[in-house]
N, CA, C and O atoms as a Tripos MOL2 file, in Angstrom:
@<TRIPOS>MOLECULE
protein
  228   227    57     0     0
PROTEIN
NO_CHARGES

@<TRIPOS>ATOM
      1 N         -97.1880  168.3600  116.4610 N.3       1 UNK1
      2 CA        -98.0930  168.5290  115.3410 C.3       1 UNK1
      3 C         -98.1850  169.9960  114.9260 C.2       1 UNK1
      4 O         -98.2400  170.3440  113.7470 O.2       1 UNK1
      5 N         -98.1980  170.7860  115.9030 N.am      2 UNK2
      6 CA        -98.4040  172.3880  115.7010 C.3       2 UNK2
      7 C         -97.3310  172.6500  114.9380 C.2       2 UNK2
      8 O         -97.7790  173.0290  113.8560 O.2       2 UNK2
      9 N         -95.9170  172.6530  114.9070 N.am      3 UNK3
     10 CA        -94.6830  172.5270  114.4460 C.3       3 UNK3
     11 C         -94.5860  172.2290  113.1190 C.2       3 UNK3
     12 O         -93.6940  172.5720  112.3430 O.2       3 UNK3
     13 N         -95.8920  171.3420  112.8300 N.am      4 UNK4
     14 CA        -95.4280  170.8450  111.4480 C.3       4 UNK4
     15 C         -96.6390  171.0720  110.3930 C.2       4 UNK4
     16 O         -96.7490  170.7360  109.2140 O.2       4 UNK4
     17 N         -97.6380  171.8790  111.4050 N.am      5 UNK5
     18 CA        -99.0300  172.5480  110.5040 C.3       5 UNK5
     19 C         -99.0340  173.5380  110.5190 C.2       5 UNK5
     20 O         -98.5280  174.2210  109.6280 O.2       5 UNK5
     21 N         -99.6840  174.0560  111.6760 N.am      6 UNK6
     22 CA        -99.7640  175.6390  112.0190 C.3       6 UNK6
     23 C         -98.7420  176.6110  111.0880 C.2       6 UNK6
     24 O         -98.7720  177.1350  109.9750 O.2       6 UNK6
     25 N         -97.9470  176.5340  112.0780 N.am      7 UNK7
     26 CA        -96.3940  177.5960  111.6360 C.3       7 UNK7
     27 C         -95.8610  177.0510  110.4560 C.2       7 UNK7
     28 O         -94.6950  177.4410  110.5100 O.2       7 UNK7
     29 N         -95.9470  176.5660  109.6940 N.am      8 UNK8
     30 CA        -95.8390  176.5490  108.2880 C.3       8 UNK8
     31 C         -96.9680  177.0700  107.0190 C.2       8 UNK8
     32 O         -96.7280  177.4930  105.8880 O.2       8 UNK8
     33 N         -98.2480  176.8450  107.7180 N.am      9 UNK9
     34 CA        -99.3890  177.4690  106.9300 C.3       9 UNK9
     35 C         -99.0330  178.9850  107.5400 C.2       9 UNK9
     36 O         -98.6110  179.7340  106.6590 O.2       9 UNK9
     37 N         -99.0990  179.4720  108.6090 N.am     10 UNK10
     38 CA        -98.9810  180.7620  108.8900 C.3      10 UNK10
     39 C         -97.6710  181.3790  108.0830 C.2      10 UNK10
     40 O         -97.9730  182.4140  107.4890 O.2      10 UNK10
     41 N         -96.4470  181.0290  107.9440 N.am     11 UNK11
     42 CA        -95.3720  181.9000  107.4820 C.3      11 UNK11
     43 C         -95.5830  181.6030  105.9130 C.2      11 UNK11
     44 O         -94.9620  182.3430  105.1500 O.2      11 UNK11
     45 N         -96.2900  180.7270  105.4230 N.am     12 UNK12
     46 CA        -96.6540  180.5330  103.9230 C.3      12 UNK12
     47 C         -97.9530  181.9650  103.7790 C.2      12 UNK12
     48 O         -98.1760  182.2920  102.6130 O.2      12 UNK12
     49 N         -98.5420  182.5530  104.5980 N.am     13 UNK13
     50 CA        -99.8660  183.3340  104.8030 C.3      13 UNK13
     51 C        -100.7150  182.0000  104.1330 C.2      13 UNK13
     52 O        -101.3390  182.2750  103.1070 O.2      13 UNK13
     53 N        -100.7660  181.1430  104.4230 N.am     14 UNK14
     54 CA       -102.6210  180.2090  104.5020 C.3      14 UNK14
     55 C        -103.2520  179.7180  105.1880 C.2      14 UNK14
     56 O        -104.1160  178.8410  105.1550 O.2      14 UNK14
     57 N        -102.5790  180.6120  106.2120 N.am     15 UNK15
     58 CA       -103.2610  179.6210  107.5160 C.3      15 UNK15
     59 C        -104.8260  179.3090  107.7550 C.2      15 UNK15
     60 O        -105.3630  178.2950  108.2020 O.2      15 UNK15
     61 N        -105.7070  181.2740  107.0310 N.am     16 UNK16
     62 CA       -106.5480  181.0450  107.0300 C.3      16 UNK16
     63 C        -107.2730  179.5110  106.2630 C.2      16 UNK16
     64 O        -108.4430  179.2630  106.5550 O.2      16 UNK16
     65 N        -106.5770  178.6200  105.3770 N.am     17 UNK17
     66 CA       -106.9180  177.9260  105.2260 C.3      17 UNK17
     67 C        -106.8740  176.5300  105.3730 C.2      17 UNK17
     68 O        -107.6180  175.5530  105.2790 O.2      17 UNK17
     69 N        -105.3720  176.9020  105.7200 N.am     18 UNK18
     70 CA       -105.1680  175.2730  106.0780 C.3      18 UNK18
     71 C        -104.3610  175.4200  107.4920 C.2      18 UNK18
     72 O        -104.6230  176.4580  108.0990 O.2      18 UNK18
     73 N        -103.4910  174.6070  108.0620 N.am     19 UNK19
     74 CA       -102.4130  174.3840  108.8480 C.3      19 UNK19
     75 C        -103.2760  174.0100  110.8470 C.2      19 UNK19
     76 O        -102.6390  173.8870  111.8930 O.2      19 UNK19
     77 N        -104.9940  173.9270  110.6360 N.am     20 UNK20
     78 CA       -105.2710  173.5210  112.2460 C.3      20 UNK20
     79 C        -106.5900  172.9280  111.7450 C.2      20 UNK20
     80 O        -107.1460  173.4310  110.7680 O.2      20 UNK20
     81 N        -107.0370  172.0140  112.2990 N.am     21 UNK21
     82 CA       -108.2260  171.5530  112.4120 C.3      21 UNK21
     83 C        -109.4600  172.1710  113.1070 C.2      21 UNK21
     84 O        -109.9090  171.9270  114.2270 O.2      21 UNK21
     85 N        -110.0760  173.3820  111.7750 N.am     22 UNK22
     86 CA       -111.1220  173.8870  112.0470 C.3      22 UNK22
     87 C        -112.2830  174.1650  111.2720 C.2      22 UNK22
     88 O        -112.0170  174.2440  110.0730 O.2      22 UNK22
     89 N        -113.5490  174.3500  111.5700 N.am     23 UNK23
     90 CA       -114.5770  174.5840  111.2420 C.3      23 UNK23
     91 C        -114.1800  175.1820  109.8200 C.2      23 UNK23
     92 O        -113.4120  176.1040  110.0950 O.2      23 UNK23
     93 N        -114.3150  175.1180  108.4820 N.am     24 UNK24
     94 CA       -114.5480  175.8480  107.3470 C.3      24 UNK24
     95 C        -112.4550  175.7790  106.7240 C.2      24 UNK24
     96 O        -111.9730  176.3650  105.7550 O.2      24 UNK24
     97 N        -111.8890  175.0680  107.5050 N.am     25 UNK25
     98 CA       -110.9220  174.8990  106.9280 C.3      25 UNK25
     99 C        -110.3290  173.5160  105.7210 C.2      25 UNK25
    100 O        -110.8010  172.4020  105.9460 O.2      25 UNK25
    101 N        -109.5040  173.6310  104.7190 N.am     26 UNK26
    102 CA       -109.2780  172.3550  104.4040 C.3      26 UNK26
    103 C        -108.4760  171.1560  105.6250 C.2      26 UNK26
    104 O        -107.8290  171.5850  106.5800 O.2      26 UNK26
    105 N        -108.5990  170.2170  105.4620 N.am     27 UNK27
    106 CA       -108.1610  169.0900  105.6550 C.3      27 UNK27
    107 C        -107.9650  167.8110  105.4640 C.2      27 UNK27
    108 O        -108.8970  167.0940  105.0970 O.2      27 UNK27
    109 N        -106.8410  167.3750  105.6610 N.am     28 UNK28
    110 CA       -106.2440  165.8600  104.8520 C.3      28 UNK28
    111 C        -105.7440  165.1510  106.3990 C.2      28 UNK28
    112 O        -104.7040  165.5100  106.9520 O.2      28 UNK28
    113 N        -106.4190  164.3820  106.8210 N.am     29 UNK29
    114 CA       -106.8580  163.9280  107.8520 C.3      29 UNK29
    115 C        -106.5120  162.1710  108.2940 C.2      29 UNK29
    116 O        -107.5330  161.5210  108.0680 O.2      29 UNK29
    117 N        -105.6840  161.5220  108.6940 N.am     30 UNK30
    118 CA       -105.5050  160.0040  108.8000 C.3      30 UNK30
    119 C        -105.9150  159.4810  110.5390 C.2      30 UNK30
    120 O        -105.6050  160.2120  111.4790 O.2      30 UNK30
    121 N        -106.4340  158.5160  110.6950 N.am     31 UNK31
    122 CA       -106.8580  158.2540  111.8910 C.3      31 UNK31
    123 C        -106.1270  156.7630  112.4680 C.2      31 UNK31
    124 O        -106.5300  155.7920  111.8270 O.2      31 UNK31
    125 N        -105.3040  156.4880  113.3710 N.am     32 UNK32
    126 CA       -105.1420  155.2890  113.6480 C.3      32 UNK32
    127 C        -105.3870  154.8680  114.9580 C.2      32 UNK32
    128 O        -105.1540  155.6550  115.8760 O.2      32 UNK32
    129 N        -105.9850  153.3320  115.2730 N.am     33 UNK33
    130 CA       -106.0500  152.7290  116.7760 C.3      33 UNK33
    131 C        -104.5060  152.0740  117.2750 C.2      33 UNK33
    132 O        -103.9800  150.9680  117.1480 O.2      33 UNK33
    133 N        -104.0350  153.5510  117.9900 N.am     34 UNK34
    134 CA       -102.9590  153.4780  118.8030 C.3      34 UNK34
    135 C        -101.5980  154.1930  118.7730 C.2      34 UNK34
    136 O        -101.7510  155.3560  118.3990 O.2      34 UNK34
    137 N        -100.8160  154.0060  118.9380 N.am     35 UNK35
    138 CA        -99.7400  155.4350  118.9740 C.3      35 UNK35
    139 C         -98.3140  154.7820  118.2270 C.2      35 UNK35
    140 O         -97.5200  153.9250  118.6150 O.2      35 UNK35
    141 N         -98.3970  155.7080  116.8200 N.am     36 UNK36
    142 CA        -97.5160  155.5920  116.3270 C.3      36 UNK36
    143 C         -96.0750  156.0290  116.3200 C.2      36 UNK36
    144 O         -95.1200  155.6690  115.6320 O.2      36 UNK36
    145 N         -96.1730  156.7230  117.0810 N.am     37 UNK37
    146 CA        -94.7720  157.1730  117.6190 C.3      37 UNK37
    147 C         -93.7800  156.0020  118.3460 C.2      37 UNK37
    148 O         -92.5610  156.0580  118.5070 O.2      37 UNK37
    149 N         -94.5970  155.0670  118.6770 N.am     38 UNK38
    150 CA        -94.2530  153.6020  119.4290 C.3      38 UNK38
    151 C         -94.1930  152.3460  118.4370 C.2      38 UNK38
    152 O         -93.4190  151.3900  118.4860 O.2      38 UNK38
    153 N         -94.9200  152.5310  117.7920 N.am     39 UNK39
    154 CA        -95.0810  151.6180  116.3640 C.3      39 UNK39
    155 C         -96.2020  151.9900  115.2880 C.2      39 UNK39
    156 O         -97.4210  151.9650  115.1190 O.2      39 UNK39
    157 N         -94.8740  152.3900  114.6030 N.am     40 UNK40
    158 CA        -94.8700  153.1360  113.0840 C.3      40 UNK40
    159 C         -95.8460  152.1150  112.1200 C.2      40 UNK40
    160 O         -96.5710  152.4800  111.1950 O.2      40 UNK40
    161 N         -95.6080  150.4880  112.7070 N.am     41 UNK41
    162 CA        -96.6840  150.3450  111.2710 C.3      41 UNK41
    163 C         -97.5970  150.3230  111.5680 C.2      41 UNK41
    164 O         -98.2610  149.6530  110.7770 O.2      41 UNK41
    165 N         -98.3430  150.8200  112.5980 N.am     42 UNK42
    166 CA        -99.7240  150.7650  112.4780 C.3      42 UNK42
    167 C        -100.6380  152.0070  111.2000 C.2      42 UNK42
    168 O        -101.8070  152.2740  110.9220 O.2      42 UNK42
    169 N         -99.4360  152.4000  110.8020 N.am     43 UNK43
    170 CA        -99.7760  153.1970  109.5780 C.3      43 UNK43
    171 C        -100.1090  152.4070  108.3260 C.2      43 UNK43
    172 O        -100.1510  152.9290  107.2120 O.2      43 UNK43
    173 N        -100.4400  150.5930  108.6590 N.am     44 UNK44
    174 CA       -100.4660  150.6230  107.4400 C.3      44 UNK44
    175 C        -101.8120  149.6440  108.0110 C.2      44 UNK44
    176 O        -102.0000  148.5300  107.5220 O.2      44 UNK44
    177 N        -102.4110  150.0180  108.7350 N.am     45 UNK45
    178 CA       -103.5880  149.9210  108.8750 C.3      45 UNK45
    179 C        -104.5270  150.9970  109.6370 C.2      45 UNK45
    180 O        -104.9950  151.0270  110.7750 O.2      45 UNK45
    181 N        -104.6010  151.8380  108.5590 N.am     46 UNK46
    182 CA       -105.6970  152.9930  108.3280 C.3      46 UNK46
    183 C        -107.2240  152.8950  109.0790 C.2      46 UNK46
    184 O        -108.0740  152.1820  108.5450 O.2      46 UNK46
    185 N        -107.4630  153.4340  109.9970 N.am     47 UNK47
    186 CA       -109.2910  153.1390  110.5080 C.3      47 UNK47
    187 C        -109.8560  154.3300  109.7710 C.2      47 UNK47
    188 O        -110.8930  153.9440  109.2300 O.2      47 UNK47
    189 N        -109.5790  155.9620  109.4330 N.am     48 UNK48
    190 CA       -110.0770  156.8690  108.9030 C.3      48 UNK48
    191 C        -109.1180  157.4990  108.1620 C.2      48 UNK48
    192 O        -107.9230  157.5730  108.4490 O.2      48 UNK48
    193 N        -109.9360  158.1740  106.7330 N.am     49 UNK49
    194 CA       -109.6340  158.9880  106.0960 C.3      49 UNK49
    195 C        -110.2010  160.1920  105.6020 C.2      49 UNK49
    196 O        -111.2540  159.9910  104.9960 O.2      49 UNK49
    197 N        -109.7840  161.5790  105.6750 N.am     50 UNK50
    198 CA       -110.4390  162.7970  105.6510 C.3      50 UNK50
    199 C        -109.8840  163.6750  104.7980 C.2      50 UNK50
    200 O        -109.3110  164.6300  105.3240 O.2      50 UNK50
    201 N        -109.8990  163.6090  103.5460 N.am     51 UNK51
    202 CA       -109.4660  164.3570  102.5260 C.3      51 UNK51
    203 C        -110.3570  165.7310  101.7970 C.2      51 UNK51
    204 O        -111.4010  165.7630  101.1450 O.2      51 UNK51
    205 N        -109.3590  166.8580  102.2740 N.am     52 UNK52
    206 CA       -110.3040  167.9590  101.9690 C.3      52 UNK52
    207 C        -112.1590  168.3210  102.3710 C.2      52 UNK52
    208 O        -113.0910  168.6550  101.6390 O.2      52 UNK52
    209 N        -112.0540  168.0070  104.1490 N.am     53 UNK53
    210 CA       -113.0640  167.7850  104.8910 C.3      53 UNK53
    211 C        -114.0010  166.6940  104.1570 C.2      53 UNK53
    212 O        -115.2060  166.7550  104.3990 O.2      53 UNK53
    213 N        -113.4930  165.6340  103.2170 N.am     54 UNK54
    214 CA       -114.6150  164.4710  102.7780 C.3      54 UNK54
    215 C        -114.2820  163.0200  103.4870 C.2      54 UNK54
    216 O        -113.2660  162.4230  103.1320 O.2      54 UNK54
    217 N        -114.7810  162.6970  104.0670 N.am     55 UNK55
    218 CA       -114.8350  161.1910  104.6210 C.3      55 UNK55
    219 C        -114.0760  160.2440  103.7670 C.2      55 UNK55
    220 O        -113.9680  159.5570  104.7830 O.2      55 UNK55
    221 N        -113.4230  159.5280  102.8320 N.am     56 UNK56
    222 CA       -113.2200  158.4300  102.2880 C.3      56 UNK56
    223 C        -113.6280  157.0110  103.0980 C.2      56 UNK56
    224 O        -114.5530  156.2920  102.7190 O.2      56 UNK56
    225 N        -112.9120  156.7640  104.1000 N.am     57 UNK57
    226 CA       -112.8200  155.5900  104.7990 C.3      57 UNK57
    227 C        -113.1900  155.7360  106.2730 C.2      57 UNK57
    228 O        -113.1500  154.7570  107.0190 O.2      57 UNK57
@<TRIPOS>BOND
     1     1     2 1
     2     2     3 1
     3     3     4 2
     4     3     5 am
     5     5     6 1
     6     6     7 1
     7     7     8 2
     8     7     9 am
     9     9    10 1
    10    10    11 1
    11    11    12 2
    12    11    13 am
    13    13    14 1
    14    14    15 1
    15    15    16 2
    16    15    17 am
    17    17    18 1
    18    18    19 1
    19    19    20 2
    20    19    21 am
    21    21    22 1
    22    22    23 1
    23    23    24 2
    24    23    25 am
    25    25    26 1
    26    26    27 1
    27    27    28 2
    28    27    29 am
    29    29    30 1
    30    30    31 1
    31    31    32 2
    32    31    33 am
    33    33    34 1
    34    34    35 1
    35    35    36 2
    36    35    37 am
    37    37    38 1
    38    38    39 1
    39    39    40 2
    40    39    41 am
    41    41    42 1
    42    42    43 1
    43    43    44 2
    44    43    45 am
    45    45    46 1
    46    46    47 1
    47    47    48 2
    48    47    49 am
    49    49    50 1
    50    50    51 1
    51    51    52 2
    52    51    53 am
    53    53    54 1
    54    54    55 1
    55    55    56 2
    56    55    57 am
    57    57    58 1
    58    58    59 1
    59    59    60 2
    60    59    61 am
    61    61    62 1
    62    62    63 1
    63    63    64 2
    64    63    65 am
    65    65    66 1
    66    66    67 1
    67    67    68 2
    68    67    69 am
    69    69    70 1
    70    70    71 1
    71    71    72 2
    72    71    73 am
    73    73    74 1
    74    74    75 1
    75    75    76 2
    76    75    77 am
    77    77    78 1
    78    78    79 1
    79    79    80 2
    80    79    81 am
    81    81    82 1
    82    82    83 1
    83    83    84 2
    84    83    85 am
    85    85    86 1
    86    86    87 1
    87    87    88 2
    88    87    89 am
    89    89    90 1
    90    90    91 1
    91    91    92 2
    92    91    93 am
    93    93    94 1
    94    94    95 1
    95    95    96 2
    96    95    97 am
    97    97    98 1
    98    98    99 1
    99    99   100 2
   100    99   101 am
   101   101   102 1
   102   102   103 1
   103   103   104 2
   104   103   105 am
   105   105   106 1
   106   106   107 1
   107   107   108 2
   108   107   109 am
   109   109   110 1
   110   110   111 1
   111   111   112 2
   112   111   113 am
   113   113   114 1
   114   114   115 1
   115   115   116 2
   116   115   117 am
   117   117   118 1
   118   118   119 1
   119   119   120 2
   120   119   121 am
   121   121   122 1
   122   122   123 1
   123   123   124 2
   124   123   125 am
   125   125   126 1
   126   126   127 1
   127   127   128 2
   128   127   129 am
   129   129   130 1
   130   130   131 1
   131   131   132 2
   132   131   133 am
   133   133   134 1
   134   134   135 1
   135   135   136 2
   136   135   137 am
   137   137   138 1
   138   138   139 1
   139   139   140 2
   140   139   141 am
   141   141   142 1
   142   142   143 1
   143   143   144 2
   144   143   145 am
   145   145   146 1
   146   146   147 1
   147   147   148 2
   148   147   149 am
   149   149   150 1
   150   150   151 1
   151   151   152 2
   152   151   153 am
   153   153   154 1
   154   154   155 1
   155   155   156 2
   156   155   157 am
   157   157   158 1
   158   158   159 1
   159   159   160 2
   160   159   161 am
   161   161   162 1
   162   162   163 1
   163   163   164 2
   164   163   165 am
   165   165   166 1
   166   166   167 1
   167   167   168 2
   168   167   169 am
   169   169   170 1
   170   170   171 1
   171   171   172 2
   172   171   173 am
   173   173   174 1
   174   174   175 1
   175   175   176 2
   176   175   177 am
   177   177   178 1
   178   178   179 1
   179   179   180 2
   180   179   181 am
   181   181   182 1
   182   182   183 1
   183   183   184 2
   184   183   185 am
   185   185   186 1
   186   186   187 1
   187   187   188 2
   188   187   189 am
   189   189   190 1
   190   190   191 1
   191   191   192 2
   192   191   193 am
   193   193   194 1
   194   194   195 1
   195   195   196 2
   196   195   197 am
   197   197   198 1
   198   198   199 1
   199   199   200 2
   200   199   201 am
   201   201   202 1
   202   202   203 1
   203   203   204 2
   204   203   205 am
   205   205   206 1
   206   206   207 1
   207   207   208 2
   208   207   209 am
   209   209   210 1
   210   210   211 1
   211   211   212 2
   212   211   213 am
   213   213   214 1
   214   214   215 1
   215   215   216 2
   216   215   217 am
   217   217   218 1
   218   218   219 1
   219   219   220 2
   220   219   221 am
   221   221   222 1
   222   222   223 1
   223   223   224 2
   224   223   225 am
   225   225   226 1
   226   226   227 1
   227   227   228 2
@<TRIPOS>SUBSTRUCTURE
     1 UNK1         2 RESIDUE 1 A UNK
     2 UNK2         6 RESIDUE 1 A UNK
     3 UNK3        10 RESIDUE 1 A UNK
     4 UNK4        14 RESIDUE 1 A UNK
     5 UNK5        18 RESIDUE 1 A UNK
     6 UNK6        22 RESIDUE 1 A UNK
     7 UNK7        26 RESIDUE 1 A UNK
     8 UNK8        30 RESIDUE 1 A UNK
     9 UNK9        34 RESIDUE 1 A UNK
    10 UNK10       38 RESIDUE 1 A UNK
    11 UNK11       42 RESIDUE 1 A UNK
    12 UNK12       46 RESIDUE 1 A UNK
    13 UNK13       50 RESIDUE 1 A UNK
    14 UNK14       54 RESIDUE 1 A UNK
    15 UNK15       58 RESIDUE 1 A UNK
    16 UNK16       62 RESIDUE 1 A UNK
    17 UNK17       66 RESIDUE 1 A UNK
    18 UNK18       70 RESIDUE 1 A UNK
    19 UNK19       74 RESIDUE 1 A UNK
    20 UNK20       78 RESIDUE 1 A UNK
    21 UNK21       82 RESIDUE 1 A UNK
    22 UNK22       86 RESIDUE 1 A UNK
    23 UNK23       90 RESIDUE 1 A UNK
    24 UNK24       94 RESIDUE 1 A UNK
    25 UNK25       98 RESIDUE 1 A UNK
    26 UNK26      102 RESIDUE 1 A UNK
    27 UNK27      106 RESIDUE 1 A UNK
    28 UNK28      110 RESIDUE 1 A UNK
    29 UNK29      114 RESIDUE 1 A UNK
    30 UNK30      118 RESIDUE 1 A UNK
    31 UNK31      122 RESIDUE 1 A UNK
    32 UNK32      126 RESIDUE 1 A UNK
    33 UNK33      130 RESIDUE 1 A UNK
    34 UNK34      134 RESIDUE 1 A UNK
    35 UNK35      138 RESIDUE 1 A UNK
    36 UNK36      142 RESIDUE 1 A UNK
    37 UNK37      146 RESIDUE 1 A UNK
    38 UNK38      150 RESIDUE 1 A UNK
    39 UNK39      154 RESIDUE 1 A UNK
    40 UNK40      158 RESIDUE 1 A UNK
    41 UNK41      162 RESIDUE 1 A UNK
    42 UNK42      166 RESIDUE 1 A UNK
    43 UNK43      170 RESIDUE 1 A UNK
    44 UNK44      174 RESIDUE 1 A UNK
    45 UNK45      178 RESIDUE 1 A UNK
    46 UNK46      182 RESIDUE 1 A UNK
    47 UNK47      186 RESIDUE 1 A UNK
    48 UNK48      190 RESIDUE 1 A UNK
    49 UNK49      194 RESIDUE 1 A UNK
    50 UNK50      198 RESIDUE 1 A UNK
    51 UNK51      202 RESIDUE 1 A UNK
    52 UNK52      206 RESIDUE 1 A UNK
    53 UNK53      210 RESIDUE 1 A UNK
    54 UNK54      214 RESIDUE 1 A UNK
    55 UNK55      218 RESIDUE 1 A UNK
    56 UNK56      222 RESIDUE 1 A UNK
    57 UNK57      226 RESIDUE 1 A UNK
């Protein structure tokens, strides 16, 4: 995950705003029950959504 947030907001310089999950930062946020790396579709049943620190779902 660091690989594909962090160090891309940092060498873009935004890290201060985006690229880790912190206090006063943006975030676009998906939540699922169980590990998708093992099975991918559980992406298509969404439990949370966090767009630009706002709750949707």
């Amino acid at each position: 995950m660091r690989a594909a947030t962090y160090w891309p907001a940092l060498w873009m310089g935004v890290a201060d705003e985006v690229g880790t999950i912190t206090p006063g930062k943006y975030a676009d946020i998906i939540a699922v029950d169980g590990d998708v790396l093992r099975y991918i579709s559980l992406l298509q049943d969404v439990d949370l959504v966090i767009k630009h620190g706002k709750r949707y779902k």
